[in-house]
C-alpha positions as CSV (number, residue, x, y, z in Angstrom):
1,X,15.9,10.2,-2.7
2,X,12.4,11.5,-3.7
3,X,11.9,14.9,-1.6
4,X,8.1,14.9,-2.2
5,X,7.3,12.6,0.3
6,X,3.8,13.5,1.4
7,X,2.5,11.9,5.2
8,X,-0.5,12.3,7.1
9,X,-0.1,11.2,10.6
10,X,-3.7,10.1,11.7
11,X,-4.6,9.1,15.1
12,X,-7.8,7.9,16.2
13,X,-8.7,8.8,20.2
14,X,-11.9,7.3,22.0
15,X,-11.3,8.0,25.9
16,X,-7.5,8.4,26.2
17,X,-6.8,11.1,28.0
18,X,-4.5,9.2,30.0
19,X,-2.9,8.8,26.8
20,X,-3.6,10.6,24.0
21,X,-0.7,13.7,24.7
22,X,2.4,11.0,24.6
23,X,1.4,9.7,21.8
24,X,1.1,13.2,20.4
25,X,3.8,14.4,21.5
26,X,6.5,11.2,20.6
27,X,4.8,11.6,17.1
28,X,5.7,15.1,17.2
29,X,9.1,14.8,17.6
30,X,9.5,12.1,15.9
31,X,8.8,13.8,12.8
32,X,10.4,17.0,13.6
33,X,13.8,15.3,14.3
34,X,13.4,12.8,11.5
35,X,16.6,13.0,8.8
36,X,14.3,12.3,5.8
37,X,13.0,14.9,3.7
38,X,9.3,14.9,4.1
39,X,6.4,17.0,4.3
40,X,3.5,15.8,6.9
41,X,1.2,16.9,9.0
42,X,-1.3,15.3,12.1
43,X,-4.5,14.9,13.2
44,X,-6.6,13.0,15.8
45,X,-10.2,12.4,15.7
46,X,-12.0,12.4,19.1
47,X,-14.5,10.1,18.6
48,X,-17.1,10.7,20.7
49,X,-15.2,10.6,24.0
50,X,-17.2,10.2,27.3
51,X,-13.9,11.7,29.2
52,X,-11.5,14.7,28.7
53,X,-9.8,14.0,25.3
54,X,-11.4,16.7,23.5
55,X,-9.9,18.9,25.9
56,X,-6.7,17.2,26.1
57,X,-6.5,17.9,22.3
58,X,-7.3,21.5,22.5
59,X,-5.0,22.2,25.3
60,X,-2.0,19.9,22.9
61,X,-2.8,22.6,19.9
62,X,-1.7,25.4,22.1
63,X,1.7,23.5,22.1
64,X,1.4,21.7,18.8
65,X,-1.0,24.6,16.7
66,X,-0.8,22.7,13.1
67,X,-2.4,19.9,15.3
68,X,-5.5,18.9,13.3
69,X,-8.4,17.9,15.7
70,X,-11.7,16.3,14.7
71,X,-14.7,15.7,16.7
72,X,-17.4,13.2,16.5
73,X,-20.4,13.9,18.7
74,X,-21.2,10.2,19.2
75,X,-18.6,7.2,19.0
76,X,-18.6,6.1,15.2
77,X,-16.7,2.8,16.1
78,X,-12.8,2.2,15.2
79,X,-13.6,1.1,11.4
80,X,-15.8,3.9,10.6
81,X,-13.2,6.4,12.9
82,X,-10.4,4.8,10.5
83,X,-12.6,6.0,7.4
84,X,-13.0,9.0,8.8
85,X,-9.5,9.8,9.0
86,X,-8.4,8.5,6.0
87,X,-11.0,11.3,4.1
88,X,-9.8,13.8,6.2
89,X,-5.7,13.2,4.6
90,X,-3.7,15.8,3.5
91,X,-1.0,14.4,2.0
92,X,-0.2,11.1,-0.6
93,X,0.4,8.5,2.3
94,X,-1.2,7.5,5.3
95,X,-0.4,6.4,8.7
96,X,-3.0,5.5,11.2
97,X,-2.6,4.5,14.3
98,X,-4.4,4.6,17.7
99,X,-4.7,6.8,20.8
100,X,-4.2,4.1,23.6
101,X,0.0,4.0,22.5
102,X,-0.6,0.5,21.4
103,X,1.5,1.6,18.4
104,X,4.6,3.9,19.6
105,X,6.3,6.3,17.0
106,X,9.0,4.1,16.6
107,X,7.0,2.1,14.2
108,X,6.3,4.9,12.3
109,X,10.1,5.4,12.0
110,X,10.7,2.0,10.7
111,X,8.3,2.4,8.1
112,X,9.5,5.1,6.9
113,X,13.2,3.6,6.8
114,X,11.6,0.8,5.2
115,X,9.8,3.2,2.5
116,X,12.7,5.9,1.8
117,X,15.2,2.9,1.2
C-alpha cells in the first residue's frame, strides 16, 4: 500500500450556514478515523455568502484550526468556485464537494476504498 497518499478535501459554501459545520465536521472525522495511511488536509471557500457562513467557518477553526477558509467578496458561481479550490490544493488529489451535504463523507470513504484497493 502506497503511504504517500496526498488529499485535499475542498468544499465549496454559498449560504449554508444551516449546513456547512456537519459537513465539516463528518469530513473531519472521517478522515481522522480513517484506517488508510494518508496525509490530507481541508478547506472551504465562502463564496460570497449573503448569510452567516463566513462566520460559521471562523467559529469551526477554533474547533478544527488546520481548517483552511477562503473568502470571495462577491459570489463567483459554482464552476469558477470549483476552479478556485482546485488552485488553492495542497496535496496530489482532489476531492470537491459542496456545502449544502448533497454529498455526505461516506462518499468520500468509498472513494478512497475504491482508490487504496
Amino acid at each position: 500500500m502506497d503511504t504517500n497518499i496526498s488529499l485535499s478535501v475542498l468544499i465549496a459554501a454559498k449560504d449554508e450556514e444551516l449546513s456547512i459545520t456537519e459537513v465539516v465536521k463528518s469530513h473531519f472525522t472521517l478522515l481522522q478515523e480513517i484506517k488508510y495511511p494518508i496525509n490530507w488536509d481541508i478547506g472551504v471557500l465562502d463564496d460570497g455568502s449573503s448569510d452567516s457562513t463566513l462566520t460559521v467557518l471562523t467559529e469551526l477553526k477554533k474547533q478544527f484550526p488546520e481548517l483552511k477558509i477562503w473568502h470571495n467578496n462577491k459570489p463567483s458561481g459554482i464552476a469558477n468556485a470549483f476552479k478556485q479550490l482546485a488552485a488553492n490544493a495542497q496535496h496530489e488529489w482532489i476531492y470537491i464537494t459542496s456545502g449544502d451535504g448533497q454529498f455526505p463523507a461516506e462518499a468520500l470513504e468509498l472513494m478512497i476504498k475504491a482508490w487504496i484497493m
